[in-house]
N, C-alpha and C positions, 0 to 999 in steps of 0.2 A: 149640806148633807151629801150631794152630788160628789162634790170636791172629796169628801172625808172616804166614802165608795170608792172612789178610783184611785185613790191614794194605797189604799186597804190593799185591792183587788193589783195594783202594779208590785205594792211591796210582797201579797203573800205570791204572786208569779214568779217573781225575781230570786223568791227563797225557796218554796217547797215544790211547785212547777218552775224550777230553774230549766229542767232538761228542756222541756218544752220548749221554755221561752227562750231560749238560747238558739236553738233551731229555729225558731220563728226571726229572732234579731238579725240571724245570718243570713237569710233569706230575702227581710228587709231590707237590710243592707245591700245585697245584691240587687234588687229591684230598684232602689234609690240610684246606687251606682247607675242601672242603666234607665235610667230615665223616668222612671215609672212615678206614679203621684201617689201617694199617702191618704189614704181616705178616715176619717172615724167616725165606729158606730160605737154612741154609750163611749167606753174604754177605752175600745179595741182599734186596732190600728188594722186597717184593714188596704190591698193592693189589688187590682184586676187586670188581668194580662191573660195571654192566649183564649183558645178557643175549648168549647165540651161538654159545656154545664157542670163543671166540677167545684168543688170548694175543696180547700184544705186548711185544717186548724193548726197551730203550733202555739199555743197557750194565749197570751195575749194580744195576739198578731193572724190573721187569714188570709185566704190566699182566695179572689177566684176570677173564674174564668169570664171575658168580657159577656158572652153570649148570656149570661146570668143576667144579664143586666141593674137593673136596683132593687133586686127581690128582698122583702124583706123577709122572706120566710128562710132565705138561702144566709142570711148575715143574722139571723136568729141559730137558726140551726149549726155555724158556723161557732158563733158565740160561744153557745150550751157546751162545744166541746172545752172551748176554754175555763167555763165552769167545773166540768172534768177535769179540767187541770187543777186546778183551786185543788179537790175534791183528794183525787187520786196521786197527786205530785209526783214522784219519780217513778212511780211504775203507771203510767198514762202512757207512755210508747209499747207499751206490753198489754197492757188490757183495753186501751181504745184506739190509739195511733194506728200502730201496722195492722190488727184486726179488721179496722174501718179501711186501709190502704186495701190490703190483701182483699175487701170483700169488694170494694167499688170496683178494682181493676177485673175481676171474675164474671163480675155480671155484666161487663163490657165484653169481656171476649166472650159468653156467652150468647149476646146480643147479637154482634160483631160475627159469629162464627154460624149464626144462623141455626143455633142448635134450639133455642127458645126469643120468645121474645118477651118486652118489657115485659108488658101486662100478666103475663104467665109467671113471671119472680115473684117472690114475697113481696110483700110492703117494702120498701125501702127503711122504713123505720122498726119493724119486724124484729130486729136483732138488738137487743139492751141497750148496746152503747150508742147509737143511732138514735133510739127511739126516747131515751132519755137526755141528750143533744137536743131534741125538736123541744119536749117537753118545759124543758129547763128556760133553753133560749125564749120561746113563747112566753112563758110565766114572767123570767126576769127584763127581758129586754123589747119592753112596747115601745114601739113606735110613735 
């Protein structure tokens, strides 16, 4: 049943989350190119490189940052967006990609700029497409 899942879960990325996963492949590639090791959780094809605490999703592929170290809640939530991709397929750069881009980068120069701090932001999960990310990822993808 595992095998039949990720079969599913590669071919409907490949088709309806093609944009996604096509961004994520390029990126792969790029990482492979320069050295980087291929990890997986469940499915997903997952890389860790630089520093920040940040993740970034591209359908069936993630991105993150070494300082993350083995969180599972970080390759959950990471995941969940890939679900989004399932979900939402070519309009997921439009309604969770750059949204979720646009919102992480703001609360960093926010942070960053000394105008507020973490604790003072909303939930990080607070905003839809984040917080059904966690939701999703948790449900689907135990550990």
């Amino acid at each position: 049943m595992k095998i039949f899942k990720a079969i599913l879960f590669w071919l409907w990325s490949c088709t309806w989350g093609c944009l996604m996963t096509l961004v994520g492949a390029v990126i792969a590639l790029g990482c492979l190119v320069t050295g980087h090791k291929p990890h997986l959780f469940h499915q997903n094809v997952y890389f860790r490189f630089g520093t920040g605490g940040w993740g970034f999703n591209a359908g069936p592929f993630f991105f993150l940052s070494k300082d993350c170290g083995e969180s599972l809640h970080m390759k959950q939530h990471e995941s969940g967006h890939g679900l989004q991709n399932l979900i939402f397929g070519p309009l997921t750069p439009f309604l969770v990609a750059i949204p979720s881009c646009i919102r992480f980068w703001y609360r960093e120069w926010v942070v960053s700029s000394g105008r507020k701090k973490y604790s003072e932001l909303p939930a990080y999960d607070a905003i839809w497409f984040e917080g059904t990310a966690t939701r999703w990822g948790e449900k689907v993808y135990k550990d």
